[in-house]
BAMI-260724 format. One record per residue (C-alpha): residue in three letters; x, y, z. Coordinates in steps of 0.1 Angstrom, whole numbers, padded with zeros to 4 digits, always signed. Example, Ala and Ser with C-alpha at 12.3 -4.5 7.8 and 13.67 -1.06 7.14 Angstrom:
% residues 2
Ala+0123-0045+0078
Ser+0137-0011+0071
***
This chain:
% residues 81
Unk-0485-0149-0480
Unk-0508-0123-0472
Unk-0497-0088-0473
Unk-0494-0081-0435
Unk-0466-0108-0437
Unk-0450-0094-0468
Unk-0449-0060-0447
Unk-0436-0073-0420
Unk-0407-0089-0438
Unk-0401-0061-0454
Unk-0397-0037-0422
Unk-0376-0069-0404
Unk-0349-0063-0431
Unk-0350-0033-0430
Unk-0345-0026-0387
Unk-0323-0059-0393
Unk-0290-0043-0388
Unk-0302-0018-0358
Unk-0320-0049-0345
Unk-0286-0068-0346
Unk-0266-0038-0331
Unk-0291-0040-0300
Unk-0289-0074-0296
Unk-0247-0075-0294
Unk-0247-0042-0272
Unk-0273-0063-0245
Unk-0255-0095-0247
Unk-0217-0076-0240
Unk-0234-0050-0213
Unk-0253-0084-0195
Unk-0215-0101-0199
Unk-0200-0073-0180
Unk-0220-0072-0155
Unk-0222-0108-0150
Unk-0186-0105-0149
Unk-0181-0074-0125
Unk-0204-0090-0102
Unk-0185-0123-0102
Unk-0152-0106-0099
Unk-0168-0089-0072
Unk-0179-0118-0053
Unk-0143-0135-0058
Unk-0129-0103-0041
Unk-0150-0108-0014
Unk-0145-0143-0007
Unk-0105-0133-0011
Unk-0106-0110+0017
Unk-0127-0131+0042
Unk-0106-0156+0042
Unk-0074-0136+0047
Unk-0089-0113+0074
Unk-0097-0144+0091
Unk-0065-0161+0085
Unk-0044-0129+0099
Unk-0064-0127+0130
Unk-0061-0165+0139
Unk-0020-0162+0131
Unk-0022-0133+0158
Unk-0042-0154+0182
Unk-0017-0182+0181
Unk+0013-0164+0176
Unk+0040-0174+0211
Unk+0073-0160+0204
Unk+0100-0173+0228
Unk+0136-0162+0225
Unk+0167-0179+0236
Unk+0198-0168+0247
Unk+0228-0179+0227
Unk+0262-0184+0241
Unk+0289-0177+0214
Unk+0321-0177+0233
Unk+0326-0219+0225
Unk+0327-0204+0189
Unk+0346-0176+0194
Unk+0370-0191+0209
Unk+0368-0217+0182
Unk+0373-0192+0155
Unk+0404-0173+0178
Unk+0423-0206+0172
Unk+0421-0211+0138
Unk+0435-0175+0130
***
């Protein structure tokens, strides 16, 4: 090996645990942020859909009411006592 080599080696192992540190710290920082984003993005999508789901049950929301009349029952119930 020539000597430009040997040096070379020699300065790898010794940067080898700084080197190593740098590599985990990119790898977790570019793992959150792939992860914020995608969270993000799933937010996103989440609220779309119910913004346009609340707005289309207003649009075809028809309340109708009916009267009742109880007297059959309550007079139902007057017996029984």
């Amino acid at each position: 090996m020539s000597q430009q080599k040997v040096d070379q080696k020699k300065l790898d192992k010794k940067n080898r645990r700084s080197t190593l540190r740098k590599k985990k710290i990119e790898e977790v920082l570019s793992l959150a942020v792939v992860s914020i984003i995608g969270i993000a993005i799933l937010v996103w999508v989440g609220f779309s859909v119910y913004t346009k789901v609340q707005t289309s049950a207003e649009e075809n929301a028809t309340y109708e009411y009916f009267d009742i009349d109880t007297a059959a029952i309550q007079d139902y119930i007057s017996t029984l006592n």
